[in-house]
C-alpha positions in Angstrom: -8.2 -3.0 -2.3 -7.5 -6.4 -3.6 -5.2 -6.7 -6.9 -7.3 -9.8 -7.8 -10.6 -7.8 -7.4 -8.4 -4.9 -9.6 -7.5 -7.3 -12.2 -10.8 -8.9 -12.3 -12.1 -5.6 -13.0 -10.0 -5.0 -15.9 -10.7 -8.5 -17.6 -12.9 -7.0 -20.0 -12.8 -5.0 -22.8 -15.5 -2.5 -21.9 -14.3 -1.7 -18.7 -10.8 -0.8 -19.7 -12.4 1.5 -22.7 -14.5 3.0 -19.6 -11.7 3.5 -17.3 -9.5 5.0 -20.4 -12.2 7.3 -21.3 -12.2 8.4 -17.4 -8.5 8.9 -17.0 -9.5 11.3 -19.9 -11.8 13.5 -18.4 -15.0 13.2 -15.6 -18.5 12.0 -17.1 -21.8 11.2 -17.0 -23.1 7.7 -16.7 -25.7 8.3 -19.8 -23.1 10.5 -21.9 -20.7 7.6 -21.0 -23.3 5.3 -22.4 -23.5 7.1 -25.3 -19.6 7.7 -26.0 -19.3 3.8 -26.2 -22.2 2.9 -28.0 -24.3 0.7 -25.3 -27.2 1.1 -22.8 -26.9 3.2 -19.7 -28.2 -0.1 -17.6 -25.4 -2.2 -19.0 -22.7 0.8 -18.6 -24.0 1.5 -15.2 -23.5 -2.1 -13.9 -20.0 -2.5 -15.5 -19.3 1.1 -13.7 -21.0 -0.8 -10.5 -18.1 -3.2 -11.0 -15.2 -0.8 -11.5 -16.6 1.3 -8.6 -16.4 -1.9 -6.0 -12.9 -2.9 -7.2 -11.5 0.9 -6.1 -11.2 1.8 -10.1 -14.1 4.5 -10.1 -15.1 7.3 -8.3 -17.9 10.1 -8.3 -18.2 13.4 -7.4 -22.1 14.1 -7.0 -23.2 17.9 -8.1 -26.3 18.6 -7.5 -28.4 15.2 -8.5 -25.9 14.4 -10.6 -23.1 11.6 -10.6 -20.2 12.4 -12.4 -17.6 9.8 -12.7 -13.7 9.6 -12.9 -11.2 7.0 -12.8 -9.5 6.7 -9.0 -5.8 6.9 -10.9 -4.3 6.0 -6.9 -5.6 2.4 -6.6 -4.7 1.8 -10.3 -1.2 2.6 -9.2 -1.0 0.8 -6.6 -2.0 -2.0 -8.2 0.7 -1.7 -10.3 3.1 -1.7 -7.3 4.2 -5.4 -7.7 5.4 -5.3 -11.3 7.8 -2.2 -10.3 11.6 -2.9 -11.1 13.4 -2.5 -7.1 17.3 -2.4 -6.6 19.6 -2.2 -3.8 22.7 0.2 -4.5 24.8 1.9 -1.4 26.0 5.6 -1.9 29.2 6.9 0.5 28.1 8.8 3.4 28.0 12.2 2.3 26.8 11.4 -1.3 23.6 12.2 -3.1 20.4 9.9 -4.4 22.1 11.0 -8.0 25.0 9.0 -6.9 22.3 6.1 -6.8 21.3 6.7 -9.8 24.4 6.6 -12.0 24.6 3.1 -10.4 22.0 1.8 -12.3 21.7 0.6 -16.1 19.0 2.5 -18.3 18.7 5.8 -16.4 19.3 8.6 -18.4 20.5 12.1 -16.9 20.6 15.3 -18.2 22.5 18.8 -17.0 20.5 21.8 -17.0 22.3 24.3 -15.4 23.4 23.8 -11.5 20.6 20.6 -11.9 20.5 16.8 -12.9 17.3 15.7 -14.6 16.3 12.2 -15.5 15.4 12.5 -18.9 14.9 8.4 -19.5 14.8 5.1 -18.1 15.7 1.8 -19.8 15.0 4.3 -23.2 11.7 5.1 -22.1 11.8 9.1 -22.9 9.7 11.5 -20.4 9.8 13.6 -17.5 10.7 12.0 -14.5 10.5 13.0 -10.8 11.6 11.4 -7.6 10.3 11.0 -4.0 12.0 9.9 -0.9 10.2 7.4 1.9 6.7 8.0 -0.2 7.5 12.2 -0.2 8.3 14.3 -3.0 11.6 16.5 -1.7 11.8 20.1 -2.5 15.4 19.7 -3.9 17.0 19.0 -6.8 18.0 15.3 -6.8 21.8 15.8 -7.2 21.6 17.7 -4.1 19.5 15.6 -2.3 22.0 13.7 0.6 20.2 11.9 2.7 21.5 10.8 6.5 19.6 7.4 6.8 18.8 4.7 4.3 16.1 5.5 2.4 13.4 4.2 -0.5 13.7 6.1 -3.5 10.8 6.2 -6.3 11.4 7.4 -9.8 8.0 7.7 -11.5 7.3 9.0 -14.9 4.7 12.2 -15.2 2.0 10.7 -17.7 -0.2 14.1 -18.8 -3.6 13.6 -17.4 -6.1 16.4 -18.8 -7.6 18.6 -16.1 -8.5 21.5 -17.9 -9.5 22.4 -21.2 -8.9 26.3 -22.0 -9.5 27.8 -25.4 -7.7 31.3 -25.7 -9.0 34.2 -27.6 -6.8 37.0 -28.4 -9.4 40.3 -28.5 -8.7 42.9 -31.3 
C-alpha cells in the first residue's frame, strides 16, 4: 500500500477518531456512526476511504460487517520514520552486546535474563526480532553466526477481550 495513499487517509480528523476507536475494539458501521455523532452515509464513505488506503478491514458474520483497524499496514507505514544503526558485535557475542552499543536503551536483569525496559526514556515492554522473526531466546543469549537486522518494538496493549469475573458464593 502506498504511504501517500496512508497519509492521505489520515489527513482528517474523523478518520483518525475512526481508526482510534477501531484499534480499540471491532464495530459496526451504524454503531460507529452513532459513537461519533454523524450519519452512517457519511461514516460509511470515510470508512470507504480508510478501507482503500489498507487502514480498515471487515470480518462479515452473518449479513453483518464488522470493522477493525488493519494495525499491519499502519505499521508499515510507519517504517520510514524508524531510528536504524549499524554497530558490529565480536564473533561469538550476543544481540545484547549490540544493544549496550547504543545511547537510550535501557536494560534490566531479571534473573539469568536481560530485558529492555526503555528506549531513549520511553518506559514499556520491549521485545526483539531477528531478520523479521521473533527468536525463542532470551536476547542476551541470542548469538547469531551471520549479520543480521535486529527490530526492537514496543508492545502497545491492544484490547482483545473484555472478561468480567464473578466470584460465586
Amino acid at each position: 500500500m502506498s504511504n501517500n495513499k496512508i497519509f492521505r487517509a489520515l489527513s482528517c480528523q474523523k478518520r483518525m477518531q475512526i481508526m482510534k476507536i477501531l484499534l480499540n475494539r471491532e464495530m459496526h458501521l451504524s454503531a460507529l456512526a452513532k459513537e461519533l455523532e454523524i450519519s452512517v452515509p457519511v461514516v460509511s464513505r470515510h470508512v470507504k476511504l480508510l478501507e482503500s488506503a489498507g487502514l480498515i478491514q471487515k470480518r462479515i458474520v452473518g449479513n453483518v460487517h464488522l470493522l477493525s483497524a488493519a494495525v499491519e499496514n499502519l505499521e508499515e507505514a510507519l517504517e520510514p520514520f524508524i531510528e536504524e544503526s549499524v554497530v558490529e558485535i565480536q564473533k561469538h557475542g550476543s544481540l545484547f552486546d549490540a544493544l549496550k552499543q547504543l545511547p537510550g536503551v535501557d536494560v534490566q536483569k531479571v534473573g539469568n535474563n536481560q530485558y529492555i525496559t526503555s528506549i531513549n526514556g520511553e518506559k514499556g515492554y520491549y521485545i526483539y526480532e531477528v531478520d523479521g522473526k521473533p527468536p525463542d531466546i532470551p536476547i542476551n543469549e541470542y548469538k547469531p553466526k551471520k549479520n543480521v537486522t535486529l527490530q526492537v518494538k514496543k508492545l502497545v496493549p491492544v484490547n482483545k477481550k473484555k472478561i468480567a469475573v464473578k466470584i460465586s458464593l
